[in-house]
C-alpha positions in Angstrom: 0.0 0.0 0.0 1.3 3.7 -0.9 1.4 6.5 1.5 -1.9 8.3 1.2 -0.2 11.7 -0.5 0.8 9.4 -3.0 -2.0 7.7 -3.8 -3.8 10.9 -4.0 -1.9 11.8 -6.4 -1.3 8.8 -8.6 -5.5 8.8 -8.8 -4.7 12.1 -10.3 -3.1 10.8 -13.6 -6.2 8.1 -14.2 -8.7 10.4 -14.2 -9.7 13.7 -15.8 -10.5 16.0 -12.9 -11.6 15.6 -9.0 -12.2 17.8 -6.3 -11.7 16.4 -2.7 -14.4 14.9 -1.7 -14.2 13.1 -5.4 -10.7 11.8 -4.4 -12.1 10.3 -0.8 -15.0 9.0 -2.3 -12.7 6.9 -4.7 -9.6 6.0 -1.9 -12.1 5.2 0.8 -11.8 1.4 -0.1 -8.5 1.1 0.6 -7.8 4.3 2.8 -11.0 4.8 4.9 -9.1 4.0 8.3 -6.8 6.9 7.9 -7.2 9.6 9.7 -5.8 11.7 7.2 -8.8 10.8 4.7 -10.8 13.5 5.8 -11.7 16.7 3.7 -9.5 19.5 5.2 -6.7 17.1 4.9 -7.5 16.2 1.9 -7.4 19.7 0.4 -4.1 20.6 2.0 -2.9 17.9 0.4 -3.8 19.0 -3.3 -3.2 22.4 -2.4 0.7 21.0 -2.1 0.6 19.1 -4.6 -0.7 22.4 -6.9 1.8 24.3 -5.0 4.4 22.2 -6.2 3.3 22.1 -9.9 1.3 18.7 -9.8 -1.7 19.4 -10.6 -3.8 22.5 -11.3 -7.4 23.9 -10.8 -9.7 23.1 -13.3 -12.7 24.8 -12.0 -14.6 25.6 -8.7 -18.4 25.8 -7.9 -20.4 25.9 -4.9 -22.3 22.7 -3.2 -25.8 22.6 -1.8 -24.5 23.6 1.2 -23.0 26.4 0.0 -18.9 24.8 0.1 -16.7 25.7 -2.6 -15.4 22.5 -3.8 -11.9 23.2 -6.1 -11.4 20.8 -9.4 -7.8 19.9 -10.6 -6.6 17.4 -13.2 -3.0 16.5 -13.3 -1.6 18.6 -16.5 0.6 16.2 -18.7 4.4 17.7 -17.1 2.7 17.0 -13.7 1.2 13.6 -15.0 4.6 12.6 -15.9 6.2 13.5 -13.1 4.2 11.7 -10.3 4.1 8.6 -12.6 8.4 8.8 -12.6 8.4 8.7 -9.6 5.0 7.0 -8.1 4.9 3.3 -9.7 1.6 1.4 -9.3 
C-alpha cells in the first residue's frame, strides 16, 4: 500500500479531474481508516501538490450547502512527473 499523499496523487493521472471529496469517495476502499482521509486534509494535500506544480485547478463551484469545492486534473508535465516517480 502507498502513503496516502501518494496515492492521491497517482488517482490524479487516471482520471480527468476531481475535487476532494471526489478523491475520498474513490480512496475510501483502501484508505478509509486513515485519519488523514478527511476533507480538510484532503485539500491541504492538493493544495501541495498544486503548489508544487502537480496538478492545477480546473474549475470551482459551490455545493448545496453552500462549500466551494476546487477541481484539478493532473496537466501532462505533472502527470509525468508523479508517474516517474510514483509506480503502481
Amino acid at each position: 500500500m502507498k502513503p496516502l499523499n501518494y496515492a492521491i496523487l497517482k488517482h490524479f493521472t487516471k482520471i480527468e479531474e476531481a475535487c476532494a471529496e471526489d478523491v475520498i469517495e474513490a480512496l475510501k476502499g483502501e484508505y478509509g481508516n486513515f485519519k488523514a482521509l478527511k476533507r480538510t486534509a484532503v485539500i491541504t494535500a492538493l493544495m501541495t501538490a498544486e503548489a508544487n506544480g502537480l496538478i492545477e485547478e480546473t474549475r470551482f463551484q459551490l455545493d448545496e450547502n453552500k462549500e466551494l469545492k476546487v477541481y484539478y486534473h493532473a496537466h501532462a508535465e505533472g502527470a509525468e512527473t508523479i508517474n516517474k516517480y510514483i509506480r503502481d
